[in-house]
Backbone as CSV, one residue per row, in Angstrom:
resi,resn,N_x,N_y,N_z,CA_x,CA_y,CA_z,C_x,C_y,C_z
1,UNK,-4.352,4.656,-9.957,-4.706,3.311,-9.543,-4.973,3.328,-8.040
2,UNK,-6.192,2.923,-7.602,-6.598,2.714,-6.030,-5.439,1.470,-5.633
3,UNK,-5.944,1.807,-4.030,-5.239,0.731,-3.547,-5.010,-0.532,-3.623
4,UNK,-6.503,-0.969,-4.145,-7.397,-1.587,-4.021,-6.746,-2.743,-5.865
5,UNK,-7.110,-1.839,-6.880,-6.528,-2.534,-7.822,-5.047,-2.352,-7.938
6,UNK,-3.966,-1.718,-7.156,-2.949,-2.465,-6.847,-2.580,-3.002,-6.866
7,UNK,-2.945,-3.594,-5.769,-3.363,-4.739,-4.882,-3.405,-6.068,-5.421
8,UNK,-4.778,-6.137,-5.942,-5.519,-6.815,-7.048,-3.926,-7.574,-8.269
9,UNK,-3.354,-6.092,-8.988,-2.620,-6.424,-9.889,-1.182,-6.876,-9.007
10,UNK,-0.828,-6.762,-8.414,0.342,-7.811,-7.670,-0.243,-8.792,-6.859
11,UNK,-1.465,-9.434,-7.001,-1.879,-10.525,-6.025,-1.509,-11.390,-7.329
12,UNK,-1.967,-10.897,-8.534,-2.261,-11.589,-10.121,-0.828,-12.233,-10.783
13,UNK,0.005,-10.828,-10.453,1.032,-11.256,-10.472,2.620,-12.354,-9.609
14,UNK,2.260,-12.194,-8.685,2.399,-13.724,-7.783,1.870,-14.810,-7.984
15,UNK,0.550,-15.041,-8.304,0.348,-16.373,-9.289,0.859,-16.559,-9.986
16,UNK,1.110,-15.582,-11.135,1.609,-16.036,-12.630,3.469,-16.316,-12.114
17,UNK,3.435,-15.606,-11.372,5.231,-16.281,-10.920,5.211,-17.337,-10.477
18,UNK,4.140,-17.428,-9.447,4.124,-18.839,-8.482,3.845,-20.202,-9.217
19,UNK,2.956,-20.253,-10.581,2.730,-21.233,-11.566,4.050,-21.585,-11.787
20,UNK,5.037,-20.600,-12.314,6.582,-21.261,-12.502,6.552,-21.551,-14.158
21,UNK,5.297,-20.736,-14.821,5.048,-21.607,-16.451,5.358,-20.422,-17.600
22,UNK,5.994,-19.231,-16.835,6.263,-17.486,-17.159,7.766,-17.832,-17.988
23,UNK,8.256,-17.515,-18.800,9.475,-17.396,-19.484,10.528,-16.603,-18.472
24,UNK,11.788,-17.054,-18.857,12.561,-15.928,-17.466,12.739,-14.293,-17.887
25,UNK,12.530,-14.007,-19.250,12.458,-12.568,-19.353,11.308,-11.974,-18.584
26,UNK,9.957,-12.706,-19.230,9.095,-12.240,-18.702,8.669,-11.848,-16.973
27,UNK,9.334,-13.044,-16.327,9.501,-13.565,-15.427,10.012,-12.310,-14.324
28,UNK,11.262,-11.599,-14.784,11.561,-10.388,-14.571,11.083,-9.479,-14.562
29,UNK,10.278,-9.354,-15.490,9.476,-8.055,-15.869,8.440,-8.257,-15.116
30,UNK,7.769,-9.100,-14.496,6.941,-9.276,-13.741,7.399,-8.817,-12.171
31,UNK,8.548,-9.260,-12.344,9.159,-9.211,-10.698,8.871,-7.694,-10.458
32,UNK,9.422,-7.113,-11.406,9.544,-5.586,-11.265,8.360,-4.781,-11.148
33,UNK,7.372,-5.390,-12.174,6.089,-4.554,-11.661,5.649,-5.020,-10.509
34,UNK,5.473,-6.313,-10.220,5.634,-6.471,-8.988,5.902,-5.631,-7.768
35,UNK,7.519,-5.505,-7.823,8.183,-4.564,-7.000,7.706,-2.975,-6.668
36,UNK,6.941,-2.540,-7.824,6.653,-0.780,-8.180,5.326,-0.577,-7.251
37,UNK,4.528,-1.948,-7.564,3.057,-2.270,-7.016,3.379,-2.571,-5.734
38,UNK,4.238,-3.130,-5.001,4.151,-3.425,-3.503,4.780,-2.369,-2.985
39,UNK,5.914,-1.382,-3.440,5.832,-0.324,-2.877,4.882,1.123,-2.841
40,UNK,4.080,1.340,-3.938,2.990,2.299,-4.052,2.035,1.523,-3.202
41,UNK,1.935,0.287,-2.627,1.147,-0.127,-1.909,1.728,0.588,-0.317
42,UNK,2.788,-0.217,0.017,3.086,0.108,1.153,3.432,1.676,1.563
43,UNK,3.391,2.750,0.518,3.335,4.126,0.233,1.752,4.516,1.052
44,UNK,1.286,4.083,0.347,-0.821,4.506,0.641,-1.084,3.538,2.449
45,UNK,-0.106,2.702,2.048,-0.390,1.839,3.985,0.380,2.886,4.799
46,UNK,1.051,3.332,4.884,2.303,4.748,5.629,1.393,5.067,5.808
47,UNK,0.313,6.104,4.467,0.131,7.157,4.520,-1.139,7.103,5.338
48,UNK,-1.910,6.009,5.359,-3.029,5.809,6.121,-2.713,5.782,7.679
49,UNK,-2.041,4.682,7.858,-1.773,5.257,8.972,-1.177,6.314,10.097
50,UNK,-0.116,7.280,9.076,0.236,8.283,9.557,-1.055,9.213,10.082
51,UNK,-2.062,9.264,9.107,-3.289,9.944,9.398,-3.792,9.374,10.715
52,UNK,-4.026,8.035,10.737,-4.520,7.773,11.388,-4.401,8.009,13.369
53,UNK,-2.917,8.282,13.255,-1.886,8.624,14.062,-2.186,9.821,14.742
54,UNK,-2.427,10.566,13.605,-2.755,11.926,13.961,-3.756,12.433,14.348
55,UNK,-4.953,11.282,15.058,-6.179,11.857,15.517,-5.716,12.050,17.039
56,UNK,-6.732,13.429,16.901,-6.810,14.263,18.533,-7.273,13.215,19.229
57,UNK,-7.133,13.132,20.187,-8.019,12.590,21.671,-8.219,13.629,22.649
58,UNK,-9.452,13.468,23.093,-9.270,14.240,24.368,-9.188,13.501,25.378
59,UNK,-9.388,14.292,26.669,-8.447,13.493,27.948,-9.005,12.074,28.265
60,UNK,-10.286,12.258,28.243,-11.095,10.733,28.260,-11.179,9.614,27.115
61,UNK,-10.046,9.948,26.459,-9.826,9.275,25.006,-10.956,9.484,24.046
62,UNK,-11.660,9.866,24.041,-12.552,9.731,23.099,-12.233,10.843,21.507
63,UNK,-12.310,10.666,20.531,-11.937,11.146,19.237,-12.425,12.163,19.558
64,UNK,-11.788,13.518,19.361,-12.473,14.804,19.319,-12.255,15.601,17.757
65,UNK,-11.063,15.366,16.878,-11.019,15.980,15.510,-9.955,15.362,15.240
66,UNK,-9.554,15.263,13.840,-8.240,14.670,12.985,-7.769,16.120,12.739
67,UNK,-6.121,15.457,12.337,-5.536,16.480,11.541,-5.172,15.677,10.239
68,UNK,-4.819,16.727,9.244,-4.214,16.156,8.496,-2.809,15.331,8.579
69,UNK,-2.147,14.479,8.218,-0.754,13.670,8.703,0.297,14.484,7.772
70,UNK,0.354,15.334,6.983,1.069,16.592,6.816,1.153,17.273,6.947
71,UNK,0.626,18.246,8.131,0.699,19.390,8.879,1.392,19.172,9.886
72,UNK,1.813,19.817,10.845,2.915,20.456,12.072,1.503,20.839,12.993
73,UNK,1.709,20.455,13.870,0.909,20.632,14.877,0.021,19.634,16.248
């Protein structure tokens, strides 16, 4: 699953909680996927920006190469 429909599927699911018209089992079970979806979200947001973190500059700031955000170096 992209980020993207994630995303999508816990935006969907906050409505259907936020209506208030969900049964309370269900209600739960929602919470939880919920919960799985906003952290594999905020997993892929880390991971972007760790990368992002990890671009070279050279002295005049300007981008000279990335590294990967799991390498040492």
């Amino acid at each position: 699953m992209t980020f993207e429909q994630a995303l999508a599927a816990l935006e969907s699911i906050v409505q259907q909680l936020e209506r208030g018209d969900v049964p309370l089992d269900q209600s739960i079970g929602l919470y939880e996927r919920g919960e799985a979806l906003r952290a594999a979200c905020q997993q892929r947001l880390d991971a972007a920006q760790a990368r992002i973190e990890r671009i070279v500059t050279a002295a005049d700031g300007r981008a000279t190469a990335t590294r990967p955000f799991d390498t040492e170096g």
